[in-house]
N, C-alpha and C positions, 0 to 999 in steps of 0.2 A: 504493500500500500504506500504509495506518493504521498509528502508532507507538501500539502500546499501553503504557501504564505507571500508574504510583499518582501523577504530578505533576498536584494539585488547581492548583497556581497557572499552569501552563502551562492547563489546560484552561481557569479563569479567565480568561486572558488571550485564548484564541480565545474564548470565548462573549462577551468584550466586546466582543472585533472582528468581530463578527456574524456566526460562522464556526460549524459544527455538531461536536458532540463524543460521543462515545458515551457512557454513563452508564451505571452500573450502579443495581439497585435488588433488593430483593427477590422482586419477580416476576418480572421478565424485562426485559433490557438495553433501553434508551429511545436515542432518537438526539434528543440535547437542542440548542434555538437557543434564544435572547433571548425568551422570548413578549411583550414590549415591540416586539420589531423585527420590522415585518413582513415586510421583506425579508426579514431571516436564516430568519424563518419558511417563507417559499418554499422556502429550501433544502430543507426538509424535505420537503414535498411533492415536490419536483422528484429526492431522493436518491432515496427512497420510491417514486419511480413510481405515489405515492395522491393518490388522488380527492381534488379540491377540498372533495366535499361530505361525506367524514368527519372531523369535528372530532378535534381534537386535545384530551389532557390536559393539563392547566397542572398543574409542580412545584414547590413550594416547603418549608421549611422549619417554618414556625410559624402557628397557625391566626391570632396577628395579622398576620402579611402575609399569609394570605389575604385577610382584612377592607380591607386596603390594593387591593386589585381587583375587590371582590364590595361590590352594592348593601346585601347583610344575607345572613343566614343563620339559616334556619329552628330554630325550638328544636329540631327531633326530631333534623338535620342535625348542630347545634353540638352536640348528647349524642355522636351516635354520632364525630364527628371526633374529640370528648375521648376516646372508651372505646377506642379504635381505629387512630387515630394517635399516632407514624409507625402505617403500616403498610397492608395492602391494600385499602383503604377510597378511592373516589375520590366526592366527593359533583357534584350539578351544581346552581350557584348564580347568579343572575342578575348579570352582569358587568356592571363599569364601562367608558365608553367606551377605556381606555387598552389593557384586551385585543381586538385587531381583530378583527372578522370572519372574516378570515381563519381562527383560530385556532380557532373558533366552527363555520365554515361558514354563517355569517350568521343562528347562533340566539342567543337571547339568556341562553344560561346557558351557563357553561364549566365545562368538568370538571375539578374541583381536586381534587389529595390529596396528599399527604404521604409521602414513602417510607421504610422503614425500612434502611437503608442506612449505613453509617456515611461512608463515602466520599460519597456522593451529599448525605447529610445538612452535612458539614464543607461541600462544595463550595457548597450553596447557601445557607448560613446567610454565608458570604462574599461573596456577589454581592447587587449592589441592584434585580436583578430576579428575577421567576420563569423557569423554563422548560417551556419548548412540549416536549414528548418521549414521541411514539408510539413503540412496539416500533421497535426499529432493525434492519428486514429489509424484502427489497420487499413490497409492496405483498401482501397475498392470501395471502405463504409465510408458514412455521412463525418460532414467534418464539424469537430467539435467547437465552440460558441461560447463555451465557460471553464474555468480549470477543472469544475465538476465531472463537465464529460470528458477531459484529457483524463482523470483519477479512474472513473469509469468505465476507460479503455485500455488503457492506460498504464495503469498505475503499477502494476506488480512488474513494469520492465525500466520505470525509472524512479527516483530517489526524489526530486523537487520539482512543483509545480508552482511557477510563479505567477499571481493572481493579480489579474489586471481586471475581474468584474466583468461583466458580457462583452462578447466584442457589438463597435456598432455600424459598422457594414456588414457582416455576415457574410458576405461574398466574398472567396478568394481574388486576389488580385488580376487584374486586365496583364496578360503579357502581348510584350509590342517585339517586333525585331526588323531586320532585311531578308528580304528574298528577292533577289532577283535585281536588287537594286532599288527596290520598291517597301514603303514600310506596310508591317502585313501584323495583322491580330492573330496570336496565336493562339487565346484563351480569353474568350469575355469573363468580365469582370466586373470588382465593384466601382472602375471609371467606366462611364458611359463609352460610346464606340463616339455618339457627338459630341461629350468633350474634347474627344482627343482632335477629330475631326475641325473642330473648333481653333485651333493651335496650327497643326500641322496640313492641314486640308486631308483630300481623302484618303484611306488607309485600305490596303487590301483582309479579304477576312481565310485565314486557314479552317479548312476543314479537321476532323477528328484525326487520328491515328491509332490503329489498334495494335499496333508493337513497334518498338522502336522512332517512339515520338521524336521532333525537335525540339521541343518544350515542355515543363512540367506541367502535370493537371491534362494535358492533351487527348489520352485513352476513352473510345468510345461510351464503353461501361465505367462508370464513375460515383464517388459520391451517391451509392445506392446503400436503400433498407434491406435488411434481410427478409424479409416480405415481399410476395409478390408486386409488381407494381404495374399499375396498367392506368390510360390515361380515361379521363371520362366521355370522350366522345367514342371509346370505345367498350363501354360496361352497355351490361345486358341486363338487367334486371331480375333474371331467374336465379339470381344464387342467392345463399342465408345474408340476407342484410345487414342482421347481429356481431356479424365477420368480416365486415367490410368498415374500412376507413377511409376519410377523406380528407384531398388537403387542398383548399379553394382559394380565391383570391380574396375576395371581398365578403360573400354570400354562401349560407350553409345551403345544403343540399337535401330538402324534406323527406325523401325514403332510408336515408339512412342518420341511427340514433347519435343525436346530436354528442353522447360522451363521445363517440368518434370520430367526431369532428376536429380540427386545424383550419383556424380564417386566417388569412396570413397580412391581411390588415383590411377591417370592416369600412376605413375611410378612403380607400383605394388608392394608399400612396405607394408608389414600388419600393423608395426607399425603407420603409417600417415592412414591406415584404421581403426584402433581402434580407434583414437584419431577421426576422424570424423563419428563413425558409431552412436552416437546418434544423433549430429546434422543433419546426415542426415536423417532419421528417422523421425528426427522432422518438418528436411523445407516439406518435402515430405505430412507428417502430416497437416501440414498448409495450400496446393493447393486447391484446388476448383476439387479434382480429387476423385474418387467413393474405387479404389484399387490402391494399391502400392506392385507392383510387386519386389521381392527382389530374388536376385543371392549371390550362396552361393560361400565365394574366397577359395582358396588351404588351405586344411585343415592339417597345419601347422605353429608350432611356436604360435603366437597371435592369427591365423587363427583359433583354434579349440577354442578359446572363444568366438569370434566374432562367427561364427557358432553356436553355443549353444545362442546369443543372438537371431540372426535369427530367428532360431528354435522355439525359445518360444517367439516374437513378432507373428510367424505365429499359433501360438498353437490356435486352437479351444479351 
């Protein structure tokens, strides 16, 4: 069992002794090692029960210590980290040999960003490296929202969880990179596609990858309940109701009983949908129910990453 608390200088002190600690951030709790240390980095894979070959994000503080591990960074790249960080922006930048492979998956750009965090922020502006820190849940499930769910999932493979209180995007972060020459969205997120749009003009958008991503978070099946999951324009109505759960935008759904219910914001704002779409996901997860029926909201703004979570909660 995970000791959670607010002590940055305990946590400091296992992340120098190459030991894994939960972090909080804005979008959703990270399970952070040394990304200097390749070993501690294994940990991470090996808590995770994640594939070798989806890379990991690199976290740090300040866009000069990015520049302390990255060969350069693109002007459109260095615009949006200024307009954008902290915050849920993670760009992918061609790395120096001191971030291994590992942490890569053996490509040659790693994905850095900056968290807005106050906790995560203090903690890493104190240490003389970055950190490696994917979602801290296993492998494929819903990503956790509170140190409670990193404890929950957690907790019997690391030592300290530090408590930053709910995250309040909820959404994994937007990854941005080149391809082709061209800036291209590898990963909607919790920046809109029209902020960035906004800044840069228009962005190309990458599709899924089902092995061997460019990007972290990329894999079709995603971010799913262990529950069936099917969407509501395709439920049928002849199965036990009782055993069925829902997770809607705005509006509950009258044939099935409202305890199984998840509104993921009754006043229809997407933002307060992001910020609750894993926990709901998760209470959902938790019922005593067979499927959980989920409804896709206005595919707009936040909308089109929640969507893409959706998506790949329901992926076969």
């Amino acid at each position: 069992m995970a000791e959670i608390g607010k002590d940055i200088v305990k946590a400091k002190a296992l992340l120098e002794a190459g030991e894994l600690v939960g972090l909080p951030t804005e979008t959703v709790y990270g399970l952070a090692a040394n990304a200097f240390n390749p070993e501690a980095v294994a940990k991470i894979f090996e808590a995770k029960n994640r594939p070798s070959f989806d890379p990991l994000i690199v976290h740090t503080d300040s866009i000069e210590k990015v520049k302390t591990f990255v060969k350069y960074i693109p002007l459109d790249l260095e615009v949006l980290l200024n307009q954008f960080s902290p915050g849920p922006i993670t760009v992918l930048l061609p790395k120096e040999a001191i971030i291994s492979d590992l942490v890569t998956s053996g490509l040659e750009r790693v994905a850095v960003r900056i968290p807005n965090h106050p906790l995560s922020l203090a903690l890493l502006k104190s240490l003389d490296f970055p950190l490696a820190a994917p979602s801290a849940n296993p492998f494929g499930y819903i990503s956790p929202t509170s140190a409670q769910h990193v404890e929950n999932q957690l907790g019997e493979r690391i030592q300290y969880i530090l408590d930053g209180g709910e995250c309040q995007v909820g959404l994994e972060s937007t990854i941005i990179g080149f391809e082709n020459d061209k800036l291209t969205v590898y990963r909607k997120g919790g920046l809109s596609i029209e902020s960035i749009q906004e800044v840069v003009g228009r962005v190309n958008l990458k599709e899924h990858s089902s092995s061997n991503p460019a990007a972290p978070g990329m894999l079709k099946s995603h971010y799913a309940p262990k529950k069936k999951v099917i969407f509501k324009s395709d439920f049928v109505e002849d199965i036990n109701l009782n055993k069925v759960g829902y997770l809607g935008f705005c509006e509950t759904m009258p044939s099935i009983p409202e305890k199984n219910q998840f509104i993921l914001s009754p006043k229809k704002d997407l933002n307060e949908a992001a910020q609750n779409l894993f926990k709901g996901l998760r209470f959902l997860d938790q019922l005593d129910i067979e499927t959980v029926l989920i409804e896709l909201v206005p595919e707009e703004g936040l909308g089109t990453a929640i969507n893409d979570r959706l998506k790949r909660a329901a992926a076969k």
